[in-house]
N, CA and C atoms of all chains as a GROMACS GRO file, in nm:
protein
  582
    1UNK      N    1   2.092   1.569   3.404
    1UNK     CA    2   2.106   1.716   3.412
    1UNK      C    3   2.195   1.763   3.297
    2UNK      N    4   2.130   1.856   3.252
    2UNK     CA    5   2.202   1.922   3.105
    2UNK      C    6   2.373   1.977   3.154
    3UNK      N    7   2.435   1.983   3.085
    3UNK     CA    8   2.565   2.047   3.144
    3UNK      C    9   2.594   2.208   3.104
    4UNK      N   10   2.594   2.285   3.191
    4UNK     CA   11   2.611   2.454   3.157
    4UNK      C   12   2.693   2.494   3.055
    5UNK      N   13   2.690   2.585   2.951
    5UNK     CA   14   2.773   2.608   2.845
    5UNK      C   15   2.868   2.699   2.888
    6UNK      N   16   3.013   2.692   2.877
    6UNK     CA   17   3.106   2.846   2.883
    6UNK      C   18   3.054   2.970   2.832
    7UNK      N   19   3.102   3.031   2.869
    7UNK     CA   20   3.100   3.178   2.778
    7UNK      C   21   3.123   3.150   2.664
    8UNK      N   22   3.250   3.085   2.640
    8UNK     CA   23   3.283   3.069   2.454
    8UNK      C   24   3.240   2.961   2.365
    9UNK      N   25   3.139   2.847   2.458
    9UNK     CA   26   3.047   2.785   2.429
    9UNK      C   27   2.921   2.846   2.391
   10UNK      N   28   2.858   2.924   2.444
   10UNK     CA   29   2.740   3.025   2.423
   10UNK      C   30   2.800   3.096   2.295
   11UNK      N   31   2.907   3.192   2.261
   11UNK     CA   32   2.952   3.239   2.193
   11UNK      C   33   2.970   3.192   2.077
   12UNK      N   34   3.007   3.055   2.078
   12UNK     CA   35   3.002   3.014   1.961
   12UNK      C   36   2.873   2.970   1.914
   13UNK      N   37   2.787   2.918   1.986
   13UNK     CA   38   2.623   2.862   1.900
   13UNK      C   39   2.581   2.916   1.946
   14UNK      N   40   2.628   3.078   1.967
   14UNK     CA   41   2.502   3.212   1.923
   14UNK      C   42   2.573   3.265   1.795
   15UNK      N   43   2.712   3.244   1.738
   15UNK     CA   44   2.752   3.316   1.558
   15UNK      C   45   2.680   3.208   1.470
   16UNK      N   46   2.630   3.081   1.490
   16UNK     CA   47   2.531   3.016   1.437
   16UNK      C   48   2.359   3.018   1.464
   17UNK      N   49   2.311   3.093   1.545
   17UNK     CA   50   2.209   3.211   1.550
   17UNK      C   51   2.215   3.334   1.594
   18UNK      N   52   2.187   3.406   1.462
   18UNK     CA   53   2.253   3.540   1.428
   18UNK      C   54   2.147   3.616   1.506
   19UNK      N   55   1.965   3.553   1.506
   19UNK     CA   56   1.902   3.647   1.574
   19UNK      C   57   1.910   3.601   1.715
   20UNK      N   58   1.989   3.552   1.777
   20UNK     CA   59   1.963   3.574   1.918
   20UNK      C   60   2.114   3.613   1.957
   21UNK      N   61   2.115   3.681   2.139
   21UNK     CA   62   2.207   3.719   2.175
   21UNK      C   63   2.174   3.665   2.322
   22UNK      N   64   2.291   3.689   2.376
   22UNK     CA   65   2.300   3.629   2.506
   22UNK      C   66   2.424   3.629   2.558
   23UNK      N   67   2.423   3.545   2.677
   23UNK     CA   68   2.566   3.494   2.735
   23UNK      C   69   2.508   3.380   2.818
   24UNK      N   70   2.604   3.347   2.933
   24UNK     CA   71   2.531   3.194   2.990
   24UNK      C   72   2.439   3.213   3.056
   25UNK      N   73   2.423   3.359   3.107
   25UNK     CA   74   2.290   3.349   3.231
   25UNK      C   75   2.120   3.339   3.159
   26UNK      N   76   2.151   3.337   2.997
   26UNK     CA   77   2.084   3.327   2.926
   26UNK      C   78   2.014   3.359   2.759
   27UNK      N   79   2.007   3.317   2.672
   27UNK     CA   80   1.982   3.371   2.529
   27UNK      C   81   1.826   3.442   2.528
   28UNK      N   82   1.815   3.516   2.409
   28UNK     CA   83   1.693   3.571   2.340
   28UNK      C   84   1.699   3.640   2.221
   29UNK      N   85   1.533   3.615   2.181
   29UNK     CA   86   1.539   3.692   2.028
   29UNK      C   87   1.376   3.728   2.036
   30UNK      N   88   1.397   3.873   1.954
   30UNK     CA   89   1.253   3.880   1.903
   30UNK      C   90   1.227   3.861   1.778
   31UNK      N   91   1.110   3.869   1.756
   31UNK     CA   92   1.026   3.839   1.602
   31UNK      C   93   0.900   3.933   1.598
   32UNK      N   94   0.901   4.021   1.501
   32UNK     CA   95   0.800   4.092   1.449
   32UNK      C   96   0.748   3.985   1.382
   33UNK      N   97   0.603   3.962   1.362
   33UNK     CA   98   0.515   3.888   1.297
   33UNK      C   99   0.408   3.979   1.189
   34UNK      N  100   0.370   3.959   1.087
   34UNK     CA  101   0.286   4.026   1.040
   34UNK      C  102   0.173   4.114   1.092
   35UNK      N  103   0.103   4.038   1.181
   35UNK     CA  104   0.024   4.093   1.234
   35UNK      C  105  -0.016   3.988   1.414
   36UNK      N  106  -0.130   4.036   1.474
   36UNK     CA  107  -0.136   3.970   1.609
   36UNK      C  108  -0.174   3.800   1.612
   37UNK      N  109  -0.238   3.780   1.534
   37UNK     CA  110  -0.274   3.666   1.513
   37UNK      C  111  -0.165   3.539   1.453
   38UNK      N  112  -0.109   3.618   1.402
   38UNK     CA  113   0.063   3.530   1.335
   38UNK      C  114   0.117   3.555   1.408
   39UNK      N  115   0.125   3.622   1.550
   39UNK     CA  116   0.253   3.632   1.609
   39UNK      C  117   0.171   3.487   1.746
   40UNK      N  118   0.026   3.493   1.764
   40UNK     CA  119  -0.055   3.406   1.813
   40UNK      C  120  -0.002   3.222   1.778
   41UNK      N  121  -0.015   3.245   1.651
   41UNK     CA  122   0.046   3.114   1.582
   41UNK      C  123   0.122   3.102   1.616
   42UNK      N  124   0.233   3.164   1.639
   42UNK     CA  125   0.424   3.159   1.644
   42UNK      C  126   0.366   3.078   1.819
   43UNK      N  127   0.317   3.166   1.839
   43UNK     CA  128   0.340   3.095   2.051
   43UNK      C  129   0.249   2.953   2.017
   44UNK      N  130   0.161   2.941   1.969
   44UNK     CA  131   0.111   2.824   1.996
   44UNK      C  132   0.207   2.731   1.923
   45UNK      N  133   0.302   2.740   1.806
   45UNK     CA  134   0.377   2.649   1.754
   45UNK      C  135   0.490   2.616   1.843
   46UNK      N  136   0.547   2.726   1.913
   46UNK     CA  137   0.626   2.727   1.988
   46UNK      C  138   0.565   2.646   2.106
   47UNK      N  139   0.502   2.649   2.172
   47UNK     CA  140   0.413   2.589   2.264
   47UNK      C  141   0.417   2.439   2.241
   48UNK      N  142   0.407   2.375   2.137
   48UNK     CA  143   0.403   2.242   2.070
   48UNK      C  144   0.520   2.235   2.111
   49UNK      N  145   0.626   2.275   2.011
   49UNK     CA  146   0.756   2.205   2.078
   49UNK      C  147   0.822   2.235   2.220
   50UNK      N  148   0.813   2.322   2.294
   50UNK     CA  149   0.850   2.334   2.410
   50UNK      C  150   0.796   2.210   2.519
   51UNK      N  151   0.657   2.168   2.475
   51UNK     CA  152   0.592   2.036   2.539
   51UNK      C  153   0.686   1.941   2.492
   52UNK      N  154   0.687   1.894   2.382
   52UNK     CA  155   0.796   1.792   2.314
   52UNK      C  156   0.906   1.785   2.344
   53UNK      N  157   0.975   1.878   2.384
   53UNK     CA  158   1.130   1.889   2.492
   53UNK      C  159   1.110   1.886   2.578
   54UNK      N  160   1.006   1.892   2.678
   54UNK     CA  161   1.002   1.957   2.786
   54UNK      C  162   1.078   2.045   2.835
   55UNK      N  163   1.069   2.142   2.754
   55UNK     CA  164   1.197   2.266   2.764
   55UNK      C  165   1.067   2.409   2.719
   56UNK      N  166   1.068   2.511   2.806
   56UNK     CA  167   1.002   2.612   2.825
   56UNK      C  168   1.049   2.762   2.792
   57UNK      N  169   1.024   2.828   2.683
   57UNK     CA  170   1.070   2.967   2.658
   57UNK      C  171   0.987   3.054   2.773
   58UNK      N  172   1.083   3.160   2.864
   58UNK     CA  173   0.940   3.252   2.850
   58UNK      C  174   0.952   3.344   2.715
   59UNK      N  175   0.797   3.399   2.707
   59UNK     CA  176   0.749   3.425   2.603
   59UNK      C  177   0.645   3.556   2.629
   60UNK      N  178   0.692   3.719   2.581
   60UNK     CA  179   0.642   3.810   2.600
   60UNK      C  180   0.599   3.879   2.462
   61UNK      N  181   0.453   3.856   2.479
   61UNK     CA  182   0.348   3.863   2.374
   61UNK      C  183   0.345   4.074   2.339
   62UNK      N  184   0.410   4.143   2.288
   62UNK     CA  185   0.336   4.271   2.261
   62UNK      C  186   0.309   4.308   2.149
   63UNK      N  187   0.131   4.277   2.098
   63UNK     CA  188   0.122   4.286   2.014
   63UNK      C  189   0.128   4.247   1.907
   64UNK      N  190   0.239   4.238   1.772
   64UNK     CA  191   0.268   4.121   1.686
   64UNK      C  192   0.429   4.086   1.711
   65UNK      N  193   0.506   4.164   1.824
   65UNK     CA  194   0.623   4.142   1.842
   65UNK      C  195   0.647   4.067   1.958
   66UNK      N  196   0.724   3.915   1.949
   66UNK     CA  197   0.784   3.840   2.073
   66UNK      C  198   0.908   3.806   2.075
   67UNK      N  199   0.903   3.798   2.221
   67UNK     CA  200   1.061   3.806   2.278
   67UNK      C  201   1.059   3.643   2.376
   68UNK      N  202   1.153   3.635   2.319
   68UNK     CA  203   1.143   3.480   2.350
   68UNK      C  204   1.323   3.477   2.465
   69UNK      N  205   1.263   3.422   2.580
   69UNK     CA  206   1.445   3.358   2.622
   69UNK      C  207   1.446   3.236   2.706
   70UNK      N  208   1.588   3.184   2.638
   70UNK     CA  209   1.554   3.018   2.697
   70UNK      C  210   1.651   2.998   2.795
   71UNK      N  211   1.655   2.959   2.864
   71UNK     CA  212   1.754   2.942   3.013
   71UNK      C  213   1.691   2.818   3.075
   72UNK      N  214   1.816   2.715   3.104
   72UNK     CA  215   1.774   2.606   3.158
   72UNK      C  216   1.821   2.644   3.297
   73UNK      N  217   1.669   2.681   3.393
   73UNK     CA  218   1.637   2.727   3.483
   73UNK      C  219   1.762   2.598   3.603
   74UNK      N  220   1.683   2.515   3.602
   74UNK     CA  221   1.707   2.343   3.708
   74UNK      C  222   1.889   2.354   3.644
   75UNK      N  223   1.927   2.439   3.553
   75UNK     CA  224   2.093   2.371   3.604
   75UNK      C  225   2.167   2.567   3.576
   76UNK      N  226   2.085   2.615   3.607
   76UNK     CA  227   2.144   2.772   3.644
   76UNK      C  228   2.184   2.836   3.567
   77UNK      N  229   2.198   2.817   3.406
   77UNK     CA  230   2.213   2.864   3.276
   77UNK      C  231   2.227   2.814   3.172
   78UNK      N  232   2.277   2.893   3.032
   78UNK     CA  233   2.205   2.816   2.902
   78UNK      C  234   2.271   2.668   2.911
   79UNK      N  235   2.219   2.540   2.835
   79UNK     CA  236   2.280   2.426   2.842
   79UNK      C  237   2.221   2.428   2.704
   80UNK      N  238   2.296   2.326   2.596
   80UNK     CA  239   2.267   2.298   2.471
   80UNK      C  240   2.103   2.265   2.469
   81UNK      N  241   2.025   2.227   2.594
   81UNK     CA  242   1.869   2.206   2.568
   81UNK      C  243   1.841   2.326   2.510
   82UNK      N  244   1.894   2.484   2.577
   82UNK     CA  245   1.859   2.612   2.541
   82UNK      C  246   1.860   2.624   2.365
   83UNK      N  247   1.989   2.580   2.309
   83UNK     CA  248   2.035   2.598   2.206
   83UNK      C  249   1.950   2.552   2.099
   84UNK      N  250   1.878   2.406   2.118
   84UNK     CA  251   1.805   2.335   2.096
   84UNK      C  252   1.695   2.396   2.053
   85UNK      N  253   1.670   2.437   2.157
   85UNK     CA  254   1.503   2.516   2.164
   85UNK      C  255   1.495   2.652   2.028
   86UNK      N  256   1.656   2.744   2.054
   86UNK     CA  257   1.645   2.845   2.013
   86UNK      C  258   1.612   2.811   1.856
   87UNK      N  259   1.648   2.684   1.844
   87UNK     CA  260   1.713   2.645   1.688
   87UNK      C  261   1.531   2.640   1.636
   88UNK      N  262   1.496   2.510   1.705
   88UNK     CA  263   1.342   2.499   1.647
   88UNK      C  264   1.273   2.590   1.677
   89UNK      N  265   1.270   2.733   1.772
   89UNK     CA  266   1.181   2.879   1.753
   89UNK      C  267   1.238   2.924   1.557
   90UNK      N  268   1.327   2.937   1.570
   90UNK     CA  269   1.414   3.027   1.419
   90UNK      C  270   1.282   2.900   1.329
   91UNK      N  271   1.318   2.789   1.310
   91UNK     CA  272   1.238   2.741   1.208
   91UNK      C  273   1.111   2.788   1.196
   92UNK      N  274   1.032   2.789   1.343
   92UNK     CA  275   0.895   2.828   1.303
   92UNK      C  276   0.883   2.977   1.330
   93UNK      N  277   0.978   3.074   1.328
   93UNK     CA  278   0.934   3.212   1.332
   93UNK      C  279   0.923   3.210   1.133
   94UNK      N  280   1.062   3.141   1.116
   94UNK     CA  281   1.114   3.168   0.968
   94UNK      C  282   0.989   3.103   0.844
   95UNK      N  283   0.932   3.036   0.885
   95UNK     CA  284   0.813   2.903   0.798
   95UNK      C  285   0.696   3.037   0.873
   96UNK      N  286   0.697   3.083   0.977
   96UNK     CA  287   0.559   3.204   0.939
   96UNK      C  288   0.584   3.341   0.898
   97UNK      N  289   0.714   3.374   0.874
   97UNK     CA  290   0.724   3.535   0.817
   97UNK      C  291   0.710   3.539   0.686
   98UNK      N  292  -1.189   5.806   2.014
   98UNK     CA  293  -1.070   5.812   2.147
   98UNK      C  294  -1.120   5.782   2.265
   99UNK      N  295  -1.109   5.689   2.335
   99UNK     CA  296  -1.115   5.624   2.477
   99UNK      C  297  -1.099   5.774   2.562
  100UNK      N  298  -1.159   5.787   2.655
  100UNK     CA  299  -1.142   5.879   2.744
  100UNK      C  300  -1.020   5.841   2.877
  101UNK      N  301  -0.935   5.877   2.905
  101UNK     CA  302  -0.859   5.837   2.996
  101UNK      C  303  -0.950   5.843   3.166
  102UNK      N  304  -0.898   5.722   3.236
  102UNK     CA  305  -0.959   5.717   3.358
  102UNK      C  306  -0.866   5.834   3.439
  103UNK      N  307  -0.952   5.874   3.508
  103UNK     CA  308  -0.881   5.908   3.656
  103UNK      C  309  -0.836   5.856   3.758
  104UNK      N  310  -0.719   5.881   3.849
  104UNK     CA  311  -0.664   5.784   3.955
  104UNK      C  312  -0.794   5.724   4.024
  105UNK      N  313  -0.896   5.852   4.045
  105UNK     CA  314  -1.026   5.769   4.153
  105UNK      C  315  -1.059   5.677   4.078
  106UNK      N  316  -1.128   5.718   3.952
  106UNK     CA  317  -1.187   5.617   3.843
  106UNK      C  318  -1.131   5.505   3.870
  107UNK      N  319  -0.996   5.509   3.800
  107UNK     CA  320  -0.915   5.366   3.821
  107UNK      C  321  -0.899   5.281   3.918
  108UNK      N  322  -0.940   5.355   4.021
  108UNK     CA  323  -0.914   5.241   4.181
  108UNK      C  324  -1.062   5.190   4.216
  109UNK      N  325  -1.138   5.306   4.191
  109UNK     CA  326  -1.288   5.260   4.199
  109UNK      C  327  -1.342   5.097   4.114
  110UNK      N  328  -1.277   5.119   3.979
  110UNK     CA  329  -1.333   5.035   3.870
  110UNK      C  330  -1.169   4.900   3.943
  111UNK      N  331  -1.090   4.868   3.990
  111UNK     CA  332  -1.013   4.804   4.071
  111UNK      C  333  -1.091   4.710   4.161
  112UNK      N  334  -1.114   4.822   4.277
  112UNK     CA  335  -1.210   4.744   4.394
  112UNK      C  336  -1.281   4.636   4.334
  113UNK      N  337  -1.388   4.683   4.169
  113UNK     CA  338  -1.449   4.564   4.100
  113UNK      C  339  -1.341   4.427   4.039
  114UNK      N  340  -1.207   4.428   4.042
  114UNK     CA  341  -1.150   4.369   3.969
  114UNK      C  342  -1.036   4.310   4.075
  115UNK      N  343  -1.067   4.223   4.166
  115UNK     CA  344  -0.982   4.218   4.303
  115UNK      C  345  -0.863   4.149   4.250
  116UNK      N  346  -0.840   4.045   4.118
  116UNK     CA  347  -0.756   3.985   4.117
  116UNK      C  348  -0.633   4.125   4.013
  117UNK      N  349  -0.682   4.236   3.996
  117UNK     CA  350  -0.599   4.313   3.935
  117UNK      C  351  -0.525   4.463   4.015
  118UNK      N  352  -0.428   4.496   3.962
  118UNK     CA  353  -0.386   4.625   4.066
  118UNK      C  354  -0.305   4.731   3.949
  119UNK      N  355  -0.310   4.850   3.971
  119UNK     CA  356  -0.235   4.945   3.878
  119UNK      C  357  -0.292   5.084   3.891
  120UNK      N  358  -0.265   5.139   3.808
  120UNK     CA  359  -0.285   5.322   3.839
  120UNK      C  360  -0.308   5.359   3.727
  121UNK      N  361  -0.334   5.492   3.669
  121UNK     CA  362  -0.354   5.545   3.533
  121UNK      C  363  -0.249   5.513   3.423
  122UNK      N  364  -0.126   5.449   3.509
  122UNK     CA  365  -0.066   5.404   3.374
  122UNK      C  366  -0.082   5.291   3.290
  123UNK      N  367  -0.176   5.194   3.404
  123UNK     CA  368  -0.178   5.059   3.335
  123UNK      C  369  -0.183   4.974   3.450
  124UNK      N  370  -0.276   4.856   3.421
  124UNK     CA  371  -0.350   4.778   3.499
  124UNK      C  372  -0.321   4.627   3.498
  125UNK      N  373  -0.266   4.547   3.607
  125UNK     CA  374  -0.179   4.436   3.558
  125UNK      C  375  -0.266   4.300   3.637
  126UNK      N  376  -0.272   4.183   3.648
  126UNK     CA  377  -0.252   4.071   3.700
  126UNK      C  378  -0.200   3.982   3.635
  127UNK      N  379  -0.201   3.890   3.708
  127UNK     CA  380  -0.083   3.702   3.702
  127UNK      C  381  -0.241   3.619   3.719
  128UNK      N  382  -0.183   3.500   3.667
  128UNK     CA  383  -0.268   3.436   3.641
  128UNK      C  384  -0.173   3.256   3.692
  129UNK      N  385  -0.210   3.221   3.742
  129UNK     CA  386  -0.135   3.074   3.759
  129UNK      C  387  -0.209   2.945   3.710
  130UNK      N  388  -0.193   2.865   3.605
  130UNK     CA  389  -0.273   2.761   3.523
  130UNK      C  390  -0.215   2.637   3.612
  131UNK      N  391  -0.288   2.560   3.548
  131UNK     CA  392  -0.275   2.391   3.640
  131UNK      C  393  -0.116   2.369   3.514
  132UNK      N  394  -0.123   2.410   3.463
  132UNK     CA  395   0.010   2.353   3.343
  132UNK      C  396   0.025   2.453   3.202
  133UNK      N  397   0.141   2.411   3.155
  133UNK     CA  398   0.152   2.540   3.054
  133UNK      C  399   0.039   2.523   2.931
  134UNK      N  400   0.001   2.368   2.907
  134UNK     CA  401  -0.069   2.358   2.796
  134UNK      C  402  -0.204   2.447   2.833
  135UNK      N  403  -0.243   2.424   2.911
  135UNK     CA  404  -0.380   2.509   2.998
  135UNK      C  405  -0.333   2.659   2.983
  136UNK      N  406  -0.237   2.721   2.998
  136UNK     CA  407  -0.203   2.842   3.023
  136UNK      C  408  -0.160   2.878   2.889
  137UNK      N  409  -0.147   2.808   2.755
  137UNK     CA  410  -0.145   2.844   2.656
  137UNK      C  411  -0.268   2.899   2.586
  138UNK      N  412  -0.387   2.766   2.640
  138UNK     CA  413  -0.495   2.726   2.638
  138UNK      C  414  -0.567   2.898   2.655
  139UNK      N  415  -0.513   2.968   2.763
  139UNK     CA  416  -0.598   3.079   2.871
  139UNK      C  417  -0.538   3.186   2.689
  140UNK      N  418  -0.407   3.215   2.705
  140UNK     CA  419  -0.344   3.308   2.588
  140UNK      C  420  -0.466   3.282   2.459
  141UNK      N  421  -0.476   3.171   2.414
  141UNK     CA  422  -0.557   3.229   2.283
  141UNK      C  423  -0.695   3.246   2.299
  142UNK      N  424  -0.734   3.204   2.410
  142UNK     CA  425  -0.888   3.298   2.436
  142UNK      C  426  -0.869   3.422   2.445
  143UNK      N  427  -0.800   3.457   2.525
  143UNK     CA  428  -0.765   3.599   2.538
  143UNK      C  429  -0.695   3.650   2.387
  144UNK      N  430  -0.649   3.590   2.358
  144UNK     CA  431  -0.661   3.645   2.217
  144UNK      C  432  -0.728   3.698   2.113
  145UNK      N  433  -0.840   3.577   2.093
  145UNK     CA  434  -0.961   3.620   2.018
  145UNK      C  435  -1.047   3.682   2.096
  146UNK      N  436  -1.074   3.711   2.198
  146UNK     CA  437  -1.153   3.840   2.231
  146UNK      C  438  -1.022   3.962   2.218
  147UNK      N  439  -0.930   3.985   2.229
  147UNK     CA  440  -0.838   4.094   2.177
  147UNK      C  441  -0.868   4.135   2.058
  148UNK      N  442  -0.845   4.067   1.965
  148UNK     CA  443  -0.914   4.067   1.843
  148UNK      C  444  -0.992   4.100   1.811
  149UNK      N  445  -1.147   4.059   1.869
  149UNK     CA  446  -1.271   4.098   1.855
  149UNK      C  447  -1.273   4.242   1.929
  150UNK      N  448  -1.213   4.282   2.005
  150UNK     CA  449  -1.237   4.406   2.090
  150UNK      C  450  -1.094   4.519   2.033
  151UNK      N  451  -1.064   4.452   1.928
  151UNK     CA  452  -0.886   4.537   1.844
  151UNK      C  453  -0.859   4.613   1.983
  152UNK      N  454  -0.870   4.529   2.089
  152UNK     CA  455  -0.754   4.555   2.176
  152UNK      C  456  -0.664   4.480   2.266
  153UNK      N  457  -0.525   4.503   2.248
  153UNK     CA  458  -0.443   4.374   2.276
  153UNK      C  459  -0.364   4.419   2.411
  154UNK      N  460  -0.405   4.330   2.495
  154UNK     CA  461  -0.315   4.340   2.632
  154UNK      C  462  -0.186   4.261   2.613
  155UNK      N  463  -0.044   4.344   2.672
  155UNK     CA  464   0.065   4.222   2.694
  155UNK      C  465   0.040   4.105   2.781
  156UNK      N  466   0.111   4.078   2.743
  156UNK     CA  467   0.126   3.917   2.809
  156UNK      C  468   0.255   3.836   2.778
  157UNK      N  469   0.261   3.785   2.898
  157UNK     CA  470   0.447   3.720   2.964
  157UNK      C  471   0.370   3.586   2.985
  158UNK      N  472   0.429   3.498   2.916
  158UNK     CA  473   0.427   3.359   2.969
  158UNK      C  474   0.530   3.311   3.049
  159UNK      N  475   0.526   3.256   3.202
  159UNK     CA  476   0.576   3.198   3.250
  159UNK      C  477   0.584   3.049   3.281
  160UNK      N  478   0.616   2.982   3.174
  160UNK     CA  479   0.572   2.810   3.203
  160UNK      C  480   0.430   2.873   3.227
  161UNK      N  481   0.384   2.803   3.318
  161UNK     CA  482   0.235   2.792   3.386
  161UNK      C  483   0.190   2.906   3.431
  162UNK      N  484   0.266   3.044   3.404
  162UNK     CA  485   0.206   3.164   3.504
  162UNK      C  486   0.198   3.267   3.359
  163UNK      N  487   0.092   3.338   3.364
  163UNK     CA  488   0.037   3.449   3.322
  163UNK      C  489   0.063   3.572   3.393
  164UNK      N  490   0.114   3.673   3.306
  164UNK     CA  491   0.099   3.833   3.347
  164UNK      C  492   0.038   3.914   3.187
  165UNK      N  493  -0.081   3.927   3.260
  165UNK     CA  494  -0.142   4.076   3.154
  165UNK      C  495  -0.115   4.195   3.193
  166UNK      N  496  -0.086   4.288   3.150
  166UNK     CA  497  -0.106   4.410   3.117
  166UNK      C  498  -0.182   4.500   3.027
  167UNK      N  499  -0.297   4.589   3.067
  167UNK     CA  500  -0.394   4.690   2.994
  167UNK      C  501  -0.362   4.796   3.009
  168UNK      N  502  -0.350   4.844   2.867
  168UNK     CA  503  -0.383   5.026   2.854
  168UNK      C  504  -0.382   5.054   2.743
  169UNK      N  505  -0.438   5.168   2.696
  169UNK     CA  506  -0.477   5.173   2.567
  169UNK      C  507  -0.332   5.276   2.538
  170UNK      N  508  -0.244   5.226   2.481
  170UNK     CA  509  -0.135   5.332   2.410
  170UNK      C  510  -0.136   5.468   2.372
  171UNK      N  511  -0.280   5.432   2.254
  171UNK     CA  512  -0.332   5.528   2.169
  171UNK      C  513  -0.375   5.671   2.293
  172UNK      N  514  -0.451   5.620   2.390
  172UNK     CA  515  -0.467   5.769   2.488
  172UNK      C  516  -0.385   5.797   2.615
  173UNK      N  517  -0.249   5.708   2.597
  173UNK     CA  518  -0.182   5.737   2.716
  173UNK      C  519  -0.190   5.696   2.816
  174UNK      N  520  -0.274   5.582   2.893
  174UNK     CA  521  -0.369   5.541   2.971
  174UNK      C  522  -0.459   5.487   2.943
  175UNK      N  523  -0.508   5.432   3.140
  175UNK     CA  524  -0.603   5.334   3.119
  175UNK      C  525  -0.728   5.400   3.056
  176UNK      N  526  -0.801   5.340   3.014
  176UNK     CA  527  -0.937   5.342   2.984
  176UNK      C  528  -1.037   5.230   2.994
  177UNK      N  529  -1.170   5.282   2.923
  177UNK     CA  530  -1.272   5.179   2.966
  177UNK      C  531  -1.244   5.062   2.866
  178UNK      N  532  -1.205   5.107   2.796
  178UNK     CA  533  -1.140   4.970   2.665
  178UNK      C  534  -1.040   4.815   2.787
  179UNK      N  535  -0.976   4.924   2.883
  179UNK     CA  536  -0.899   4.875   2.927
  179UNK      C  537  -0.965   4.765   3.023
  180UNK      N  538  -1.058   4.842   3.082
  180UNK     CA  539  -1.191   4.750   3.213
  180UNK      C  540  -1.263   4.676   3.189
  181UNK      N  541  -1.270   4.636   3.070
  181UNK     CA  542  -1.340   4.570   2.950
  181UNK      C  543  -1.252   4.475   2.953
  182UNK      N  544  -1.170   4.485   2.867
  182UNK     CA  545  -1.110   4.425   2.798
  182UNK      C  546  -1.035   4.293   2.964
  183UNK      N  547  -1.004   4.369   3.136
  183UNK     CA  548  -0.956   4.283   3.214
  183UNK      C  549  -1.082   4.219   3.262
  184UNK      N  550  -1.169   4.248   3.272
  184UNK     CA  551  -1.317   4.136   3.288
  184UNK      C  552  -1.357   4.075   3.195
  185UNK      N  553  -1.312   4.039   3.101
  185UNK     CA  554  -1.264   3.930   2.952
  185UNK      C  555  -1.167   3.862   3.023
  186UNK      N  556  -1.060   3.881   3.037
  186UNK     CA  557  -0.946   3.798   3.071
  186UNK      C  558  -0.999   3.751   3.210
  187UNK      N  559  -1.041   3.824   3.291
  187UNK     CA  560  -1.100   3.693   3.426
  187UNK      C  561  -1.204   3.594   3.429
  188UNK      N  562  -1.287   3.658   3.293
  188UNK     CA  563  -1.395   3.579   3.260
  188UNK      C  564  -1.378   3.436   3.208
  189UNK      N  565  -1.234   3.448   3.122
  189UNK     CA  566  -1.167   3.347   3.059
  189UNK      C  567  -1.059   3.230   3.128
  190UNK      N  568  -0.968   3.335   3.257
  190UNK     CA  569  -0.894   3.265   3.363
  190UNK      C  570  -0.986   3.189   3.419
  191UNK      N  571  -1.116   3.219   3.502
  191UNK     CA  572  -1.207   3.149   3.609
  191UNK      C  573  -1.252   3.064   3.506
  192UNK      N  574  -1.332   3.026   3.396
  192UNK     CA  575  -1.354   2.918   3.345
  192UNK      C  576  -1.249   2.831   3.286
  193UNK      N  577  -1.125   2.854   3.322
  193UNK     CA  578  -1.003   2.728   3.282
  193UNK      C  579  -0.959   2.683   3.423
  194UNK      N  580  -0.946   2.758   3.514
  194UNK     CA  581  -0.925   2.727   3.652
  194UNK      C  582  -0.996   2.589   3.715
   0.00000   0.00000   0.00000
């Protein structure tokens, strides 16, 4: 079981991702994508690695804009798996904008 | 311009669509997949008919659970774009099911 982050744990590896915000009950970020089909890509890339962690964003599709938030549900808030996750979304939002 | 439905319209064209429920503002169901890869699987079908029909319903991924939402922005309401476009998405849920 992952171990829950403090407040000033969250706080600090969210000033090392600038696009997401949060606290422990949970992080998020959106991403404008060019258009619907690149924002399509983004979830299916995201989709890849969320299988590979077995770690799950939800993920709210409008349009070419998504909102992504990661909360490790099974231990009641963010745990570094969250952090994890947020890190490899930023790579593949950043490698498709 | 899509013609906007009427409340009757909308409940009438409903009754046809049992797994969906909503009013002139917008027309919603959930969708529950055997697993998220499957339920990723359901998102980009529904995609490329979005695409093909340049009209894009939201959509919330939950791990394994689906929520769409239809309405055409552009007229304020549902429309037939909209009734269309949710007998696509059941057409696409029932053959992954």
């Amino acid at each position: 079981m992952a171990d829950l982050l403090t407040a000033d744990a969250v706080r600090e590896e969210l000033s090392r991702l600038p696009d997401w915000s949060g606290d422990p009950t949970g992080i998020g970020r959106t991403a404008q994508l060019g258009s619907f089909p690149a924002a399509i890509a983004v979830v299916d890339r995201v989709a890849t690695v969320a299988e590979e962690l077995d770690h799950h964003p939800d993920i709210d599709i409008r349009w070419r804009t998504l909102t992504f938030r990661c909360v490790t549900h099974s231990a009641g808030g963010v745990t570094h798996r969250d952090i994890e996750l947020a890190g490899r979304i930023d790579d593949i939002v950043r490698s498709a904008a």
